[in-house]
Every structure is written in structure tokens, then in C-alpha cells.
C-alpha positions in Angstrom: -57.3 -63.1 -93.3 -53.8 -61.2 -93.5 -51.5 -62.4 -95.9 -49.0 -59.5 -94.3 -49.4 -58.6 -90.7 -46.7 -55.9 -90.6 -48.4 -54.2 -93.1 -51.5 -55.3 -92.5 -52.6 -56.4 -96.2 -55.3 -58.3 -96.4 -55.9 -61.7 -98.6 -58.7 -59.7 -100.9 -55.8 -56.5 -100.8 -53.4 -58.7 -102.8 -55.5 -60.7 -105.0 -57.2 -56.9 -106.2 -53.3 -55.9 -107.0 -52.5 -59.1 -108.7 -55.6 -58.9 -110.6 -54.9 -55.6 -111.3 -51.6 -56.4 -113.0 -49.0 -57.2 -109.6 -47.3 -60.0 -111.3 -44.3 -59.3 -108.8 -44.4 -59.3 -105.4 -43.1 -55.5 -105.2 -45.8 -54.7 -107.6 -47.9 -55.8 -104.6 -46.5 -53.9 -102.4 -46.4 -50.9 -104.3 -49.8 -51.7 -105.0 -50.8 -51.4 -101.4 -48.5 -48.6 -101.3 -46.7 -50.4 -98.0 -43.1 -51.9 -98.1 -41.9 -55.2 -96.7 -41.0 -55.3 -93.4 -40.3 -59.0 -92.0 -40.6 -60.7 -95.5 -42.6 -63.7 -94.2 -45.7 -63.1 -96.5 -43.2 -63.1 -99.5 -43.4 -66.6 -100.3 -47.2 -66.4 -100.1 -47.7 -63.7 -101.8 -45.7 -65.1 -104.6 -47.3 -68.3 -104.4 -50.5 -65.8 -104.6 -49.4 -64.8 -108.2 -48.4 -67.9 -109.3 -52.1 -69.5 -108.6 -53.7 -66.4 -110.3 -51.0 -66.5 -113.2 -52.0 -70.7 -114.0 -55.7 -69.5 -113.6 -55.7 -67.3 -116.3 -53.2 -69.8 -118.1 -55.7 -72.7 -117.7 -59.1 -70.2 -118.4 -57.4 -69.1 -122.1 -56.6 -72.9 -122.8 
């Protein structure tokens, strides 16, 4: 599934660059080595981090 059609970065695309360290949403872009476009996967991208960031939060508990 696409998280950004305009760039055409995938679900598993961004969860590799937040697991790799993308705790911004320019990280992830940079990441993918793309640039926003539209901005409508910003907010779930973000949301993306967030999830992974209370993850790891929850799995060190």
C-alpha cells in the first residue's frame, strides 16, 4: 500500500526509514530520497512515527 502516491513510497518504505532512525517526517523523505509534493501522506506518515515511537516506548517498559 502507498502511504505517498506522488512519490510513490510505499508503507514497508517508511516504516524501514523510521526504523532506521526517521523520527521526522523529512527524515522520511530524505530517507526515500523524494520530497513532498501534495503533503497528504504527511499526517500519516507522522502518525507512522508516532505508532513506532510508543512501540519502542511500551517494548523498554
Amino acid at each position: 500500500m502507498y502511504v505517498c502516491n506522488c512519490n510513490a513510497i510505499r508503507e514497508r518504505d517508511a516504516q524501514k526509514a523510521i526504523l532506521s532512525g526517521a523520527t521526522t517526517v523529512k527524515a522520511v523523505f530524505n530517507h526515500c530520497q523524494t520530497r513532498p509534493q501534495c503533503a497528504k501522506c504527511v499526517c500519516d506518515i507522522r502518525q507512522m512515527i508516532e505508532d513506532v515511537s510508543a512501540t519502542v516506548r511500551l517494548a523498554a517498559e
